[in-house]
C-alpha positions in Angstrom: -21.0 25.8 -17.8 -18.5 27.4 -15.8 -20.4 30.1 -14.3 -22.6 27.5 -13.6 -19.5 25.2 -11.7 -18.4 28.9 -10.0 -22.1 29.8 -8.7 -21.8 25.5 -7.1 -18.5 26.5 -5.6 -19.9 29.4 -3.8 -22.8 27.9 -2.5 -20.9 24.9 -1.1 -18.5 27.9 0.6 -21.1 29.7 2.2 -22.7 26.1 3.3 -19.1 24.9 5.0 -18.5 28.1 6.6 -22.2 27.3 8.3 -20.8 24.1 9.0 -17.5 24.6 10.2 -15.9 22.1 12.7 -14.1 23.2 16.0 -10.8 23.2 14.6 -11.6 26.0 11.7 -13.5 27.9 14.3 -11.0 28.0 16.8 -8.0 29.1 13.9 -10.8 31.2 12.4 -10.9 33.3 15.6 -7.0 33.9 15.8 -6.9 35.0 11.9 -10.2 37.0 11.6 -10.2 40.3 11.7 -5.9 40.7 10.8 -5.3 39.4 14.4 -2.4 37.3 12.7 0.5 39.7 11.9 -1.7 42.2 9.7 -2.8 39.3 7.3 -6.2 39.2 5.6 -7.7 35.9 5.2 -10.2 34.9 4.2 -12.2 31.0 4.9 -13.7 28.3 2.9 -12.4 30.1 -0.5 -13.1 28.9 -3.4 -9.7 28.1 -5.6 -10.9 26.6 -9.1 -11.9 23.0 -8.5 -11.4 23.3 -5.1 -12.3 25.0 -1.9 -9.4 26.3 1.1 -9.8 26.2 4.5 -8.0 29.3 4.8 -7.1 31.8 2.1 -4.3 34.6 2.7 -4.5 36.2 -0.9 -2.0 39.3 0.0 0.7 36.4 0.9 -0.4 33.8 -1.1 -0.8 30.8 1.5 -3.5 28.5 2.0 -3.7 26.9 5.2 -5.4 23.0 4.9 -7.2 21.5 8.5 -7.4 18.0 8.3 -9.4 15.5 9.8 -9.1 11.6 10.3 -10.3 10.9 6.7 -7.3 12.6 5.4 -5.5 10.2 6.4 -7.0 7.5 3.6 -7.5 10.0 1.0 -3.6 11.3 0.9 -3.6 10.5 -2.9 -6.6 13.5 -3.1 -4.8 15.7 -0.9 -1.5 15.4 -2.9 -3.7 16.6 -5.9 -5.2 18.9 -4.7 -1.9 20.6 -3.3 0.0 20.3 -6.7 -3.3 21.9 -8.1 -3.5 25.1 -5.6 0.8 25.2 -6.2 0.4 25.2 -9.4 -1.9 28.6 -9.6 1.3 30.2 -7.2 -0.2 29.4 -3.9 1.9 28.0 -1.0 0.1 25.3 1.6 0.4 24.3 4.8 -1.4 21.1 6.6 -2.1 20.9 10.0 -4.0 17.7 11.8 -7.6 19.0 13.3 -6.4 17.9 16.8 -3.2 20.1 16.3 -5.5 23.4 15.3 -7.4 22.6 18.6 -4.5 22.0 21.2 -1.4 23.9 19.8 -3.4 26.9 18.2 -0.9 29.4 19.2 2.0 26.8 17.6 0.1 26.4 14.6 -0.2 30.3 14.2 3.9 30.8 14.5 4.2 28.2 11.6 1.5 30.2 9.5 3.0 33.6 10.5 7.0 32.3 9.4 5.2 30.8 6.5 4.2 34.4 5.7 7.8 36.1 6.6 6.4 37.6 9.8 4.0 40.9 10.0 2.8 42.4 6.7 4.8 45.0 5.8 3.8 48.3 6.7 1.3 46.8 9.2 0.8 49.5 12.4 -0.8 47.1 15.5 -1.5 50.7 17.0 -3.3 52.1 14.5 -5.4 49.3 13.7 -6.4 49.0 17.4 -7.0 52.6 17.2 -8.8 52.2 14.2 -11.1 49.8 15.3 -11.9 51.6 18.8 -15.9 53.6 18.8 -15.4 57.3 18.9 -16.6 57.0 22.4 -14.1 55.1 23.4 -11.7 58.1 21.5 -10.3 59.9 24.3 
């Protein structure tokens, strides 16, 4: 039974990371790749019961998008929060429309939520890294 649940909870990942609205594309494409402070996340994660937006395992956040219907289902929410809290992960809400017209604002709350780069993270040497050895001079 709950390798069946986990092998649901995957599926419906992979199908909301198909489906995923402007807001979790747009924070999506400043946290891919370690683009935020040498953080790895990771999206539409799932966490027991549930399933994160946004999944930062080294620092142990998970960042929640929410849309209009979160407004009428806060009860749900709440629950949901004390539930990911309660395995030792921190969360942080943010309003769709906030995600879309303040991304870089959103980004300096998630990255102080975190405590700032990842320790030990080299922005050089990860461009470097990442560069074809072409492009190696």
């Amino acid at each position: 039974m709950r390798n069946q649940r986990a092998r649901l909870a995957r599926r419906r990942a992979q199908r909301l990371r198909l489906e995923d609205t402007d807001a979790e594309a747009r924070l999506w494409r400043s946290l891919r790749d370690r683009k935020l402070g040498g953080w790895k996340w990771r999206r539409q994660v799932p966490v027991g019961r549930y399933i994160a937006d946004f999944l930062c395992p080294e620092g142990r956040l998970v960042v929640e998008l929410d849309g209009a219907q979160h407004a009428e289902q806060l009860d749900y929410d709440q629950r949901r929060t004390v539930y990911l809290e309660r395995r030792g992960l921190r969360v942080l809400r943010f309003w769709n429309s906030e995600a879309l017209t303040n991304t870089d604002g959103v980004c300096a709350t998630i990255l102080d939520a975190l405590g700032g780069d990842r320790p030990g993270w080299d922005p050089i040497a990860e461009a470097t890294a990442r560069l074809s050895p072409q492009g190696r001079g």
